[in-house]
N, C-alpha and C positions, 0 to 999 in steps of 0.2 A: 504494500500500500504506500500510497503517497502524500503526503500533509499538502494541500495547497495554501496560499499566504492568507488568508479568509480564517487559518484554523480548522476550517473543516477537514476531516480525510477524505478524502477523494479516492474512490474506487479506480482501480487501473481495469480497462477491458481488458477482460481477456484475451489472448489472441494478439493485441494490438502489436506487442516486440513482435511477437514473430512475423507477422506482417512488414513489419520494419525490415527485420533481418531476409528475409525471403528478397523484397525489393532493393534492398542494399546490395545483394548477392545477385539477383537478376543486373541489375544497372553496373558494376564492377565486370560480372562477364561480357554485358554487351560491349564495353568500354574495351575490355581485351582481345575479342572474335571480331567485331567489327571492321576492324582494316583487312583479315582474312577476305570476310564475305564481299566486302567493295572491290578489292583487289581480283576474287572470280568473277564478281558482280562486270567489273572495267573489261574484262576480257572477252565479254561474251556480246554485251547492251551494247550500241551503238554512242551515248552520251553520256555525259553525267546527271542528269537530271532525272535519267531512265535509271540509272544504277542506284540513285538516292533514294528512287520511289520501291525500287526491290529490297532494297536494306530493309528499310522502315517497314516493308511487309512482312521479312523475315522475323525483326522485333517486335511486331505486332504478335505473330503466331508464336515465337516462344513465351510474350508475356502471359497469353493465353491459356497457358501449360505449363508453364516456369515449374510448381510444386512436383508434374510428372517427370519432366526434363531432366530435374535434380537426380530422378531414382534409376538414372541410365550409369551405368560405370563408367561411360566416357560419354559427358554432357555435351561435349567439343563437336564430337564424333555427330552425334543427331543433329545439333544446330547447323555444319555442317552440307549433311544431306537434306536439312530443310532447306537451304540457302540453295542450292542447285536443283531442289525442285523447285523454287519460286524462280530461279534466271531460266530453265526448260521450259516453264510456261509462260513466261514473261516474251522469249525467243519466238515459242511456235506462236502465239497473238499479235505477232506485230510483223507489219512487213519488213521487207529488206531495210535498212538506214544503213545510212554512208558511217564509216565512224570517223567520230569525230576527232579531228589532229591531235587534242591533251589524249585523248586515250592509247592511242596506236604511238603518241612520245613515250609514254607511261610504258609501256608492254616493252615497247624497245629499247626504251632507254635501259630497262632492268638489265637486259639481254647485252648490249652493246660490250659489256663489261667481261660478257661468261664470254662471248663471240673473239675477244682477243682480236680484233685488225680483222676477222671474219666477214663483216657485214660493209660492202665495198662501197655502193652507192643505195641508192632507195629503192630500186628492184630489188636488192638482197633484203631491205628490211621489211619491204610489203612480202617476200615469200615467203619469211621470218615468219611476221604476225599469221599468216594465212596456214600454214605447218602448224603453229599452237593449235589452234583453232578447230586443224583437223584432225590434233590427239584423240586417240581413245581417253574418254573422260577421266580414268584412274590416272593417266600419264600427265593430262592435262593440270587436273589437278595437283601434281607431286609439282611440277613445273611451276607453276604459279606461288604455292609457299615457300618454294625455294629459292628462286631468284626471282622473284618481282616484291616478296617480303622476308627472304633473306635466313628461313627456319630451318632450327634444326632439325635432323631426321627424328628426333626421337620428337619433336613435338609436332614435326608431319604426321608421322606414324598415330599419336593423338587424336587427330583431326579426325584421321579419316580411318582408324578404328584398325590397324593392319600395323604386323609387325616390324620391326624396322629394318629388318632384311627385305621385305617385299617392298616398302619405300626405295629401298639401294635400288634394286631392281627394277621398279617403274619408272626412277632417275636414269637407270643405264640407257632402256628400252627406249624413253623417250630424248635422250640424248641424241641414242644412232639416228633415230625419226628425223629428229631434226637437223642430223648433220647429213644426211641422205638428200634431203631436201633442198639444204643449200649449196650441195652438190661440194665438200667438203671432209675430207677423212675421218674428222672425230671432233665434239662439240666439247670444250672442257666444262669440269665441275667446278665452276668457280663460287661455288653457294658457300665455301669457306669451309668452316668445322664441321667435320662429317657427325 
């Protein structure tokens, strides 16, 4: 119980902290996953203003379930694959859009760095973006946490619920992909600490 300045005790509702604490812990995760989901959100949506509106969807639907969310052993791991069911349907509802220049800077800029002097004029960087694009979604995804936000494997491996030898793995696979593509012998790992 609590005295308010009146003298009287003030009943505490029930419930109310942990209400607190539930939203304190929703709003801290969204605060930490959020540049993940933008970051897949950037790769896929055509603008920014289409990628804002898919965030805020995905936030919508975890606050919705926030208390179920929590009872999954990797909360990461479902937010996640709700994030890339909201950009899947966000993609098949809307027609083609041009994308927009910060996006395709953004995607490539990440890359320019792993590419080492690889990416020669701006045909290599539109066939860059366009080889992402056309990963198998498991590939795509390893690619996107890793050099466009720079994560460890062991907290890719997190994300998307898979061990961190199949993260090596999907980094490798989608490596050659890409280095095939840009008609080049081998893509390095420049994501840093393995």
């Amino acid at each position: 119980m609590t005295i308010d300045r009146g003298g009287r005790e003030a009943l505490a509702v029930p419930g109310e902290s942990v209400n607190l604490r539930m939203g304190l812990a929703y709003s801290a995760f969204c605060e930490t996953h959020e540049p993940a989901w933008h970051a897949l959100a950037l790769t896929r949506i055509g603008n920014r203003a289409d990628v804002t509106l898919v965030v805020e969807a995905v936030k919508e639907d975890l606050a919705r379930c926030w208390p179920q969310v929590l009872r999954f052993e990797e909360p990461a791991a479902y937010a996640w694959r709700l994030a890339n069911r909201h950009i899947a349907d966000w993609v098949a509802g809307e027609e083609p859009v041009a994308v927009e220049a910060v996006t395709f800077a953004a995607v490539i800029g990440a890359f320019k760095q792993v590419a080492n002097g690889l990416l020669h004029n701006e045909a290599d960087e539109v066939r860059l973006y366009a080889a992402i694009l056309e990963l198998p979604d498991r590939q795509r995804d390893v690619i996107i946490l890793r050099y466009l936000l720079g994560l460890h494997v062991k907290v890719i491996g997190a994300y998307l619920d898979r061990p961190v030898a199949t993260v090596h793995s999907n980094l490798r696979h989608a490596r050659e992909r890409l280095a095939r593509r840009l008609g080049v012998g081998e893509l390095p790992d420049g994501g840093g600490e393995q």
